[in-house]
C-alpha positions in Angstrom: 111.1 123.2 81.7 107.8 124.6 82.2 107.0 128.4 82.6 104.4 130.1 84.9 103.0 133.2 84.2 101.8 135.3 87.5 98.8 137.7 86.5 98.9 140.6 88.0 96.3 142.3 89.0 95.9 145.6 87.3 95.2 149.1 89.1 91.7 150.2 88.2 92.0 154.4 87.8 89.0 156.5 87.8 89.9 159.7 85.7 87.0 162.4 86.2 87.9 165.5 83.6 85.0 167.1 81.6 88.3 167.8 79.1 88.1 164.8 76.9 91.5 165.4 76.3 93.1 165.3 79.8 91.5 161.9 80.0 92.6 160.8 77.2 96.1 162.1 77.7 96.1 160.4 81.5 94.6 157.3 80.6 97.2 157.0 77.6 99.9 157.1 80.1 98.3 155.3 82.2 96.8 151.8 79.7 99.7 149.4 80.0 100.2 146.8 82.0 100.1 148.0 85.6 96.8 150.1 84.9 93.4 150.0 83.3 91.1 153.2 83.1 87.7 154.0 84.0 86.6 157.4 82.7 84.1 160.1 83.7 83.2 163.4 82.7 81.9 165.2 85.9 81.8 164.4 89.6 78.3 162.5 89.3 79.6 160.0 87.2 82.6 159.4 88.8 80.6 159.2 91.9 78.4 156.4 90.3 81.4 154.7 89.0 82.6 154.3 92.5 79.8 153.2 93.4 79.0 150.4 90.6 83.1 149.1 90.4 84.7 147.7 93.5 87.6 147.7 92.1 88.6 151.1 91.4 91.5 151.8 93.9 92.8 155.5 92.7 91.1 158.3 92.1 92.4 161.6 89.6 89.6 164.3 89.1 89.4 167.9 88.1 88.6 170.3 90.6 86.4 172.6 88.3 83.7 170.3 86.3 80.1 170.8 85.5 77.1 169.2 87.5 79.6 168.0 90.2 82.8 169.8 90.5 86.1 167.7 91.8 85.6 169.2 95.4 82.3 168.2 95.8 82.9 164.6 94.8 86.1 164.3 97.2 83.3 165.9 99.9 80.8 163.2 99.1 83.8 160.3 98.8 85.5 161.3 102.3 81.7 161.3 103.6 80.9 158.3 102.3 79.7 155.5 104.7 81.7 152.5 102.4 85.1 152.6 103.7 86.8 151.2 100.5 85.5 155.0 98.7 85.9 157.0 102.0 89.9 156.1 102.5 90.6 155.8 98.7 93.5 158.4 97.5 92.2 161.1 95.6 94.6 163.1 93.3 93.1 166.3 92.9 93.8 167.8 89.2 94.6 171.9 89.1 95.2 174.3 87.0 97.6 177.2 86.6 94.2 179.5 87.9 94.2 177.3 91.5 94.8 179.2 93.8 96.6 178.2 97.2 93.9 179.4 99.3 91.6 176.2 96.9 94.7 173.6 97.4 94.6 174.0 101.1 90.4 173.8 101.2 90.7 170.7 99.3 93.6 169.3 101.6 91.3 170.0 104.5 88.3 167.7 103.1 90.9 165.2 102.2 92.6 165.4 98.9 95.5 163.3 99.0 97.5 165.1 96.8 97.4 167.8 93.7 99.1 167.5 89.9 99.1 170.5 87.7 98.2 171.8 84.7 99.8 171.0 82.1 100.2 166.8 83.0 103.6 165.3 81.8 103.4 161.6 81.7 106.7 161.1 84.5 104.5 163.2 87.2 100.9 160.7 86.1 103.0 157.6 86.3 105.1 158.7 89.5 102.0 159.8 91.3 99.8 156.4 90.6 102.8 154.6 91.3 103.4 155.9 94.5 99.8 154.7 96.1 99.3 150.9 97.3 99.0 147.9 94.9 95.9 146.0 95.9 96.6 143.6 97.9 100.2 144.5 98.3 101.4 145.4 101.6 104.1 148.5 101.5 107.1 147.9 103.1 108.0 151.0 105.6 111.3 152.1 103.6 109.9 151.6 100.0 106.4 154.0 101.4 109.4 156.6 102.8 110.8 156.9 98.9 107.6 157.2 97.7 106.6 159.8 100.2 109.8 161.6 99.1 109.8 161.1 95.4 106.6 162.8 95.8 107.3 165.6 97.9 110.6 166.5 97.4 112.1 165.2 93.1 108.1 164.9 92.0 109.4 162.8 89.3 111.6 159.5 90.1 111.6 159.0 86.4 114.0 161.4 85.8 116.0 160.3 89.2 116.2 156.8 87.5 117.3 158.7 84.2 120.0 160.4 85.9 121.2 156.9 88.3 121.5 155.4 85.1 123.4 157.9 83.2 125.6 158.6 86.4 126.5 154.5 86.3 127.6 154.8 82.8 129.5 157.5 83.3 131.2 156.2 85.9 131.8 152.7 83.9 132.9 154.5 81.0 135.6 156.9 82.8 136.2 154.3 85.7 135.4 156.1 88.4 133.4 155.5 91.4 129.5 156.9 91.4 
């Protein structure tokens, strides 16, 4: 019997953070099989990153960062004449000191969505997971969980957690979940 192995084509993640430690922290959640890294620390170089790999296909930066803040490189990405950078999802990183007033400025430029201060590796691994594959076409139903998991549980980790638990329960005490 002979085996195939299917390569699958990683998701290339551009972290910009001038915090060595956030991007360490995201991109250790992040290195595994599904993902591979690219890291940056300020909007220029995140900005030239884009620019030099076509494959980058998600986008987490820092709104406050020296020499190009996280704003001005989501301006300068939604601008941007190549469409692959213009439409790419861009998850905007905040902290505690963000105000509303900031989240709603960078919604209107085209942030595509905000994690917080401080980053727990469920909410990293459910927001990249809930953005396109390359190449991979998103059935309607499975882009409506996402778009809840998102909005409404922002973390289907712990949903899964709590299925699973539920099922045992209900296999252990024979009872119907």
């Amino acid at each position: 019997m002979e085996w195939y192995h299917m390569e699958t084509k990683k998701i290339k993640v551009l972290i910009v953070d001038d915090s060595l430690t956030v991007q360490a922290m995201i991109a250790k959640h992040l290195n595994n099989s599904s993902y591979e890294c690219v890291l940056a620390n300020n909007g220029e170089d995140g900005w030239m990153a884009l620019l030099e790999d076509e494959s980058i296909t998600l986008v987490f930066a820092d709104m406050h960062m020296p020499v190009l803040n996280g704003m001005l490189l989501l301006q300068r990405m939604r601008e941007s004449e190549i469409e692959r950078i213009a439409s790419m999802p861009v998850i905007m990183i905040t902290g505690h000191e963000d105000s509303d007033a900031a989240k709603r400025a960078s919604y209107k430029v085209g942030a595509t969505d905000f994690i917080s201060k401080p980053l727990s590796r469920s909410a990293i691994l459910c927001w990249a997971g809930s953005y396109p594959r390359p190449g991979r076409a998103i059935p309607a139903r499975e882009n409506d969980i996402a778009q809840d998991v998102r909005s409404v549980l922002h973390d289907n980790h712990r949903l899964n957690e709590f299925g699973n638990t539920t099922i045992s329960y209900s296999e252990r005490h024979n009872v119907h979940a």
